[in-house]
PASEBA-1860 file (N, C-alpha, C; in nm, 3 decimals):
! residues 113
1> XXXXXXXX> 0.084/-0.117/0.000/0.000/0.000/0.000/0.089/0.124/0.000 ~ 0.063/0.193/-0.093/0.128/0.371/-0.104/0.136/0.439/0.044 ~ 0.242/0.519/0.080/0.239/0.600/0.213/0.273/0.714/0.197 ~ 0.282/0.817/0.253/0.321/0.906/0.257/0.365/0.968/0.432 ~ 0.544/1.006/0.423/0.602/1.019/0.502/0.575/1.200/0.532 ~ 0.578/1.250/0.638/0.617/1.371/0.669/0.750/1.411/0.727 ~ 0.820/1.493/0.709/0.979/1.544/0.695/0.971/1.665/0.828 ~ 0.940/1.730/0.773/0.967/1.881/0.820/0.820/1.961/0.785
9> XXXXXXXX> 0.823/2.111/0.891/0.737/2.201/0.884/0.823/2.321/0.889 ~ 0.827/2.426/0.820/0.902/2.530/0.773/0.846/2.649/0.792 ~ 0.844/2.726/0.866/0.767/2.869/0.847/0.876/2.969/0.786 ~ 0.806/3.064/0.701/0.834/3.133/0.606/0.751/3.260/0.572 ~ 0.738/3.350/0.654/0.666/3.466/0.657/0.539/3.456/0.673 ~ 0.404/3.465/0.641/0.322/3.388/0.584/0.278/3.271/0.570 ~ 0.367/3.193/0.492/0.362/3.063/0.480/0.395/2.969/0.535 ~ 0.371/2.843/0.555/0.435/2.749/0.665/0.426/2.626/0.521
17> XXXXXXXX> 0.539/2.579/0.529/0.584/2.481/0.433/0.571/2.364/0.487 ~ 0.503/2.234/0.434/0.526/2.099/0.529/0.621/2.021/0.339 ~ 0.713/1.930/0.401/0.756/1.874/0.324/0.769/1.696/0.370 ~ 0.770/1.625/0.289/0.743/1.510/0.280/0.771/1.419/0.161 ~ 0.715/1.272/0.172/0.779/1.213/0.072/0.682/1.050/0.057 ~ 0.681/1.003/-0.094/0.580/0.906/-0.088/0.649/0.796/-0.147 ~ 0.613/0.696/-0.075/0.664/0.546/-0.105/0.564/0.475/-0.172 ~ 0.600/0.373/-0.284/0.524/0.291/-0.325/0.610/0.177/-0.371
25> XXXXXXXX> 0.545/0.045/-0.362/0.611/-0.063/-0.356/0.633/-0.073/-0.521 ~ 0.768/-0.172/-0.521/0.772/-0.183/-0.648/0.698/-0.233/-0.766 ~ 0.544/-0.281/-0.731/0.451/-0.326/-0.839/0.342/-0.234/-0.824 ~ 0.376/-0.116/-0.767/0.220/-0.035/-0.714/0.232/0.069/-0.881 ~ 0.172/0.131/-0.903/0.123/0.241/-0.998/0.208/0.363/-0.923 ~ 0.258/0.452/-0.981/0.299/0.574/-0.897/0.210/0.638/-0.942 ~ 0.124/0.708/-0.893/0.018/0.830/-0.928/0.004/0.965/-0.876 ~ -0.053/1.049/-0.938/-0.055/1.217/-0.885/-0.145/1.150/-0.724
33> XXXXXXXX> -0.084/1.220/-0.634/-0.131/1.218/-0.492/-0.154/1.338/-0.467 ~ -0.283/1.366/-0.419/-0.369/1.404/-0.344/-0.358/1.445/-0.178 ~ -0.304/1.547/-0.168/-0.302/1.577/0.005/-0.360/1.655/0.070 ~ -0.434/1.645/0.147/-0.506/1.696/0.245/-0.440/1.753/0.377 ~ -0.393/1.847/0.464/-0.321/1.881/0.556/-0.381/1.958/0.663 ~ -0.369/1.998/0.808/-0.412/2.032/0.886/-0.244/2.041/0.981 ~ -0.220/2.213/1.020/-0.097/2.179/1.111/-0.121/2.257/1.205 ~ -0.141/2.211/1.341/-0.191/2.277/1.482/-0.089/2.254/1.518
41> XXXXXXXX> -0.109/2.385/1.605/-0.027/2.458/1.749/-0.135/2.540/1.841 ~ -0.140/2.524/1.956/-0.224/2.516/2.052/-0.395/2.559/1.969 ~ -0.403/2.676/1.970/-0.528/2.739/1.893/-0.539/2.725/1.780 ~ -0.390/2.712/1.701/-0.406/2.825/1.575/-0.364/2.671/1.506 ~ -0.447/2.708/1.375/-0.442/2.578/1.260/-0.435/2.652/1.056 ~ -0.361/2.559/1.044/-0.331/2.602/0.890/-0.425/2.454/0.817 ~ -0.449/2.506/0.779/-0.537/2.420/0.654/-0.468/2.403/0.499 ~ -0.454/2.317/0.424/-0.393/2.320/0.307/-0.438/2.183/0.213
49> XXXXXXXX> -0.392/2.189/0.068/-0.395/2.101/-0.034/-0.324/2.122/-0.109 ~ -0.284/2.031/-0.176/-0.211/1.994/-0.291/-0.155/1.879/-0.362 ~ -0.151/1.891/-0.493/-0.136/1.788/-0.549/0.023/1.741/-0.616 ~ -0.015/1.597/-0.591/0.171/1.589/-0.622/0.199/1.532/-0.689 ~ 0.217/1.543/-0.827/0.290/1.448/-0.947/0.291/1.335/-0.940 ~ 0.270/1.278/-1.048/0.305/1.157/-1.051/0.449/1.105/-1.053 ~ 0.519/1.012/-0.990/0.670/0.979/-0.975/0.714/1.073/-0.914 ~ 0.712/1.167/-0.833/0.804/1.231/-0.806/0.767/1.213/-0.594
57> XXXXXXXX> 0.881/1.167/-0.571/0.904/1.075/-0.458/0.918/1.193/-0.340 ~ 0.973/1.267/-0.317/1.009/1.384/-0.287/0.895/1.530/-0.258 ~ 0.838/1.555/-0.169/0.748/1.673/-0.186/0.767/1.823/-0.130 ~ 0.725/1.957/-0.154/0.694/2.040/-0.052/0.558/2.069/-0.080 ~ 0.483/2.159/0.023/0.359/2.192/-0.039/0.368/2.339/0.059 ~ 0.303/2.433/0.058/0.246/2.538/0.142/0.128/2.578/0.123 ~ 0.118/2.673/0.225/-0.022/2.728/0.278/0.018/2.823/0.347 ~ -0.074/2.966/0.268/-0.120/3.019/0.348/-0.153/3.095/0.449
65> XXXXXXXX> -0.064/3.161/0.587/-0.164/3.149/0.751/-0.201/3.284/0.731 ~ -0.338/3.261/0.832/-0.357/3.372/0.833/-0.316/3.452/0.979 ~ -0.337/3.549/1.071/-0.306/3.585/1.132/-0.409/3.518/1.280 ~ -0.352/3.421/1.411/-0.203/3.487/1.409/-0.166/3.350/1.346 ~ 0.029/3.339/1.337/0.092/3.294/1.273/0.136/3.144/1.381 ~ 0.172/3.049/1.324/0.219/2.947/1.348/0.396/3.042/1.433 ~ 0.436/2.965/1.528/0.590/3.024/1.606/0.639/2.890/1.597 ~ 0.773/2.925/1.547/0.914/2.798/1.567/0.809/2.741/1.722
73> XXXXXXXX> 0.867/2.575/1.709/0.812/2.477/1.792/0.755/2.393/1.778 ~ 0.657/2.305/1.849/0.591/2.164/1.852/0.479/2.195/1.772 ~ 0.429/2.147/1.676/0.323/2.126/1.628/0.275/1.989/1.560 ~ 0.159/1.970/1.553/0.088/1.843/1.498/0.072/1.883/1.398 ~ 0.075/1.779/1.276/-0.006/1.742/1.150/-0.059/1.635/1.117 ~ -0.150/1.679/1.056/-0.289/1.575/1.037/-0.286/1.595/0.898 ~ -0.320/1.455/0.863/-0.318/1.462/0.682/-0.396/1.358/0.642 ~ -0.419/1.355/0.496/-0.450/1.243/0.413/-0.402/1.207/0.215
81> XXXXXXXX> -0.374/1.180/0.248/-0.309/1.105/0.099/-0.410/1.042/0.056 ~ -0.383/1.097/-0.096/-0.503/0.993/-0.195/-0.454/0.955/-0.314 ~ -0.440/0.813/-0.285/-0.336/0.729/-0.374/-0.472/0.685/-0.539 ~ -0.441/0.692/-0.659/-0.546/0.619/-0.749/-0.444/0.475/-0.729 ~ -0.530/0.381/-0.743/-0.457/0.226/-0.797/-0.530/0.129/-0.921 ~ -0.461/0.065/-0.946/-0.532/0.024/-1.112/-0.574/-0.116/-1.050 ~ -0.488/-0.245/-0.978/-0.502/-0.322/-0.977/-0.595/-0.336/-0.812 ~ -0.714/-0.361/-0.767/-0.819/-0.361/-0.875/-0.846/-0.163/-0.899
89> XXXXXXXX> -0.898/-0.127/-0.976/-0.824/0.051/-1.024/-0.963/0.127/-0.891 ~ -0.940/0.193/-0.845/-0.977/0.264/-0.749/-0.912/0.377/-0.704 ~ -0.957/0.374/-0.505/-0.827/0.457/-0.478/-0.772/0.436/-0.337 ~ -0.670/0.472/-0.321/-0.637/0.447/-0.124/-0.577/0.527/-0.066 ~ -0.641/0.558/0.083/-0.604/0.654/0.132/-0.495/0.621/0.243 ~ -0.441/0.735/0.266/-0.316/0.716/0.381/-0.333/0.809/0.456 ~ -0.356/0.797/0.619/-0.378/0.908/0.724/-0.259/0.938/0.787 ~ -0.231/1.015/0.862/-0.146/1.061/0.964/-0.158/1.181/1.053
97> XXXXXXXX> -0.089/1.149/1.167/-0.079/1.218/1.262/0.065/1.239/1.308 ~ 0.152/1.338/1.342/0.259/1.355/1.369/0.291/1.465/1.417 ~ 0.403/1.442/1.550/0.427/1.576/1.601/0.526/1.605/1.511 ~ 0.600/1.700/1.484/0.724/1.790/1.455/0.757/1.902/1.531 ~ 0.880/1.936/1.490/0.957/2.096/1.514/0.965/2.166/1.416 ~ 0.816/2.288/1.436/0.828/2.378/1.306/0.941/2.468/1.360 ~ 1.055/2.514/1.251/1.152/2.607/1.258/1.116/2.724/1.082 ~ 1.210/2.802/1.165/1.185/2.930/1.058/1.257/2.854/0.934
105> XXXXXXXX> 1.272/2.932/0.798/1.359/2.960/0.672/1.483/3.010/0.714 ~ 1.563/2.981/0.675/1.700/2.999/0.652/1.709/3.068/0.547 ~ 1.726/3.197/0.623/1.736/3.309/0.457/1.868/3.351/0.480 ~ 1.969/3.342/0.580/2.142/3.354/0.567/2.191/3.330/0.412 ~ 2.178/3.227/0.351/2.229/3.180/0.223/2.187/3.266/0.134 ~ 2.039/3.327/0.124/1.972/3.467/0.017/2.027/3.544/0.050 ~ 2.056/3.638/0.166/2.105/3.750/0.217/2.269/3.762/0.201 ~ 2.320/3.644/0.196/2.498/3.636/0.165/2.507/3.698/-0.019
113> X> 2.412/3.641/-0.103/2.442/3.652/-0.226/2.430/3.790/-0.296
END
């Protein structure tokens, strides 16, 4: 069955970046996936979607916040993946829940150039 891993949560002015990554076994279909996202910190929640290529193993996605803002620290994400499959052709989903450490952007490397 297709999964999808979560990596990191990134804040970025505005935006809070979750990045991640999807596995599929070697007889599965690789297909455009489907994500659904939710990333809490005490009150405050970001909502997001996006869609992710087909074959490409590797993700980022963003969203969004509105005010107030997600702060460097512990936060949960809640998600869902939506895998298509051929054999029998349908579709399957993948849930999760996970704490992380959202940290800021690293803009040192922009600001040097």
């Amino acid at each position: 069955m297709p999964h999808a891993l979560v990596h990191k949560v990134v804040l970025d002015g505005q935006f809070v970046q979750l990045s991640g990554s999807n596995e599929f076994a070697p007889d599965e279909l690789a297909t455009d996936v489907d994500i659904y996202f939710v990333i809490m910190q005490g009150d405050v929640a970001v909502r997001g979607r996006w869609t992710i290529p087909a074959g490409e193993k590797s993700w980022t996605v963003s969203a969004l916040m509105d005010v107030p803002y997600l702060q460097p620290g512990a936060v949960v994400t809640t998600g869902l993946a939506v895998f298509e499959t051929s054999e029998p052709m349908g579709f399957e989903t993948y849930t999760w829940t996970q704490s992380l450490l959202a940290t800021r952007a690293n803009r040192s490397a922009e600001n040097a150039a």
